[in-house]
C-alpha positions in Angstrom: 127.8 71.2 -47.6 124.8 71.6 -49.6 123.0 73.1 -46.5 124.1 77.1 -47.5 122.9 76.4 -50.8 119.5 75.5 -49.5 119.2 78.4 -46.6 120.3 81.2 -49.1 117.7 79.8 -51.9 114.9 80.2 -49.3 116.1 83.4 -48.5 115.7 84.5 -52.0 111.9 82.7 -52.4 111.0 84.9 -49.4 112.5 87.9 -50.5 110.7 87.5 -53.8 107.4 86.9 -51.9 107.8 90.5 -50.4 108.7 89.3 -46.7 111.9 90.7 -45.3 112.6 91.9 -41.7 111.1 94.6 -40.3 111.8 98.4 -41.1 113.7 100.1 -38.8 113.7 104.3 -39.5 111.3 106.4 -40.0 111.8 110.0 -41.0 110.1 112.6 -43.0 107.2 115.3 -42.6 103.5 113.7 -41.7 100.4 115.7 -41.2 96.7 115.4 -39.7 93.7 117.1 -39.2 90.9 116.3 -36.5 88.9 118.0 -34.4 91.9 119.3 -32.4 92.9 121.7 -35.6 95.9 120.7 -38.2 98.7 118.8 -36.8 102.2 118.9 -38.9 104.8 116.2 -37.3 108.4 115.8 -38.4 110.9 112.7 -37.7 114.4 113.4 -38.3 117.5 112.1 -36.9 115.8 110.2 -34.1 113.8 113.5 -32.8 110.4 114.3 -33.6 108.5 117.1 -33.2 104.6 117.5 -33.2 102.3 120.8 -33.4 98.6 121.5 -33.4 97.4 124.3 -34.5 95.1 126.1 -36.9 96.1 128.3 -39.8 93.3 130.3 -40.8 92.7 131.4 -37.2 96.2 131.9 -36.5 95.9 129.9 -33.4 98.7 127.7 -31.8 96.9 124.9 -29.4 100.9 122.5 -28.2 103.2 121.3 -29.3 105.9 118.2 -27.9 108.8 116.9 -29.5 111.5 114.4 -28.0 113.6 111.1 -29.0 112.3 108.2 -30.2 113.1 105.1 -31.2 111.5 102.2 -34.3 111.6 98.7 -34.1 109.8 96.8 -36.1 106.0 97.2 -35.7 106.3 100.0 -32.4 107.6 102.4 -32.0 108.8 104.6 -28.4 108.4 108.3 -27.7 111.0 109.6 -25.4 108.8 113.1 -24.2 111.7 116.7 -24.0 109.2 119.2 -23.5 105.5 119.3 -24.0 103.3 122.8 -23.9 100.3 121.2 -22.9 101.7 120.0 -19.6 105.4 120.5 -18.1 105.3 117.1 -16.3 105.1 115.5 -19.4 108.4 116.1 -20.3 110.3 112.8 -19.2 107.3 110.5 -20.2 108.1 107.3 -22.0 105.1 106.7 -25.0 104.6 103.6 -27.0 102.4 103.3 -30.0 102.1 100.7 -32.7 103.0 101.4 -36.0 101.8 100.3 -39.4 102.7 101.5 -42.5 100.3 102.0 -45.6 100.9 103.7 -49.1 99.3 106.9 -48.0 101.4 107.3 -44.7 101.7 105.5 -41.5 99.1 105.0 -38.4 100.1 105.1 -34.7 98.2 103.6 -32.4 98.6 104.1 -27.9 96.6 103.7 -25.0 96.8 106.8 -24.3 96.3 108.9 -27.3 94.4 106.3 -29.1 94.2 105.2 -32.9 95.9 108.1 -35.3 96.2 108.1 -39.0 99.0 110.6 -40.8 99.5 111.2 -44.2 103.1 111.2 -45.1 104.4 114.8 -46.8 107.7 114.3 -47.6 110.5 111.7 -46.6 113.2 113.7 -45.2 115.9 113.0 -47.7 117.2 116.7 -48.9 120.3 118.5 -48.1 119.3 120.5 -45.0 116.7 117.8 -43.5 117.7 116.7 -40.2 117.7 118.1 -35.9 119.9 121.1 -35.9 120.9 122.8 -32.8 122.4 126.5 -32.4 125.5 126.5 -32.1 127.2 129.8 -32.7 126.0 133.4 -33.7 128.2 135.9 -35.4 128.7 139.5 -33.1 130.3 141.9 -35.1 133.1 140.1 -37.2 133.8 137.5 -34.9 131.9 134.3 -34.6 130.6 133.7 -30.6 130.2 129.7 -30.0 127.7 128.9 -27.7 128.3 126.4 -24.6 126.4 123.6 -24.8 124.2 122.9 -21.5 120.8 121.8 -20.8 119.1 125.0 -22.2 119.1 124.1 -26.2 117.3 126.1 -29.2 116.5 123.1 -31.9 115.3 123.6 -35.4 113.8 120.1 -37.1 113.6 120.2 -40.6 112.2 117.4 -43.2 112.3 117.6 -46.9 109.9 120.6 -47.1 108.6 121.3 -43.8 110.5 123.2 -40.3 110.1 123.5 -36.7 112.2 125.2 -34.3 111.9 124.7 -29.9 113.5 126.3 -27.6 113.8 124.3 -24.5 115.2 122.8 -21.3 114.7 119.6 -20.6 116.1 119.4 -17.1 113.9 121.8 -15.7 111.2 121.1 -18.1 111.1 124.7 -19.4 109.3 125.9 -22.9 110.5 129.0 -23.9 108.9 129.0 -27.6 107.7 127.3 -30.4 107.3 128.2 -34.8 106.8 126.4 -38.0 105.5 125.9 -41.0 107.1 124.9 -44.4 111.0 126.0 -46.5 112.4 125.7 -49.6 116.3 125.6 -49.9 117.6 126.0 -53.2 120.7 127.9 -55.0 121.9 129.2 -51.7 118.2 130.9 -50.8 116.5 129.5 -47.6 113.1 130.8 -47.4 110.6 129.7 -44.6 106.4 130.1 -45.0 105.7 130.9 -41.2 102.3 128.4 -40.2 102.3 128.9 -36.7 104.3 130.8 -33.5 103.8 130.3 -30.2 104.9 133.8 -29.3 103.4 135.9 -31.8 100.3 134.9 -33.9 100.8 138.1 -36.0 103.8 136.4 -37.5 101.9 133.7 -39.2 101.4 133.9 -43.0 104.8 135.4 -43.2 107.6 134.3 -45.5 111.7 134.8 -44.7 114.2 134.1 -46.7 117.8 133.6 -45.6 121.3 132.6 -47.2 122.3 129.7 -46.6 125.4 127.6 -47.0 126.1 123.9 -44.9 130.0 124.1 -44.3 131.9 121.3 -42.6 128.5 119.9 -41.3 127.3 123.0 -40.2 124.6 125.2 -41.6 125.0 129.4 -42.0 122.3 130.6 -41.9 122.2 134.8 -42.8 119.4 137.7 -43.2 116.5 139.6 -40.8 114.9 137.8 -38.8 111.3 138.1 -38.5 111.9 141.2 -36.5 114.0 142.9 -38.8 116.9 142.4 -36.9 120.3 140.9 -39.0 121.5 137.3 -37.8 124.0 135.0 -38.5 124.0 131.7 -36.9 125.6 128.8 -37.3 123.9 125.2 -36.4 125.4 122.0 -35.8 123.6 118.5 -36.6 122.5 117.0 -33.1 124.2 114.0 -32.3 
């Protein structure tokens, strides 16, 4: 009788001492630089998406982005779509991770030993892996059929990145990013990089938006000029 006494006593001493069981989520904005140019990774909802490039240059080098997956000390890339080569879409990574108070290190045999410092951790109102869902045509609202062919927009506590990709044919039809601020309704992005259009970079947008039964509005010009409504949906 007196053994559940004992078992949750030394659960308490080791608790005390600062050792508990492994963390399991990671999530939030991380950045780099080396010789490759700035590098601005965010981990939301079990997707992560990772771009190099260089702002005062206005040069976008890749980007990749996929699932992934922690557990304890490692943690597993799942590869959707990668600019640097299409055949890297579908390949599995592993690194090892450690966390430190500045950020986290990852650590594979093929991408060797990388140190990021952590930006934000992913815990406001809009952070999370959006996909399109819907766009509003004149004053009706035209829902988009899901298939493999998918426009995703990754956002952490104060950074974004949107992809549009296929997976199943390992196609990359565009890439942009940089950092938002979401508050009293206003969404307004600070555009760092574009794949399509270097011009762009340096630009800031701003947006209405609302999240309405789990889905985001999102209102204004895009960075064309031209008026858009579109409605995103959390990816499950």
């Amino acid at each position: 009788m007196k053994k559940p006494v004992i078992l949750s006593f030394l659960l308490l001493v080791l608790l005390s001492a600062g050792i508990s069981q492994p963390a399991t989520s990671l999530q939030g904005a991380f950045a780099m630089q080396n010789n490759e140019g700035d590098h601005a990774m965010i981990m939301q909802d079990n997707y992560f998406m990772h771009a190099v490039y260089n702002v005062g240059s206005k040069e976008f080098k890749y980007s990749e982005g996929g699932m992934y997956t922690v557990s304890g000390d490692s943690v597993i890339q799942h590869i959707e779509f990668s600019t640097r080569a299409s055949e890297l879409a579908g390949e599995r990574r592993a690194y090892r991770l450690e966390r430190n108070s500045s950020g986290i290190t990852l650590s594979g045999k093929k991408t060797g030993y990388q140190s990021w410092s952590s930006i934000d951790e992913g815990n406001t109102a809009l952070a999370g892996n959006w996909r399109i869902t819907g766009r509003k045509e004149g004053d009706s609202i035209r829902q988009m059929q899901r298939g493999a062919r998918k426009t995703l927009k990754i956002l952490s506590g104060s950074r974004f990145q949107w992809a549009a990709i296929n997976p199943e044919t390992k196609e990359f039809f565009g890439t942009g990013g940089g950092t938002y601020t979401f508050t009293n309704g206003r969404y307004t992005e600070l555009i760092e990089f574009f794949s399509r259009d270097s011009s762009r970079v340096g630009a800031s947008l701003t947006f209405k938006g609302e999240i309405k039964n789990n889905q985001w509005h999102h209102s204004g010009n895009s960075s064309t000029g031209n008026p858009i409504y579109e409605i995103w949906s959390r990816e499950q």
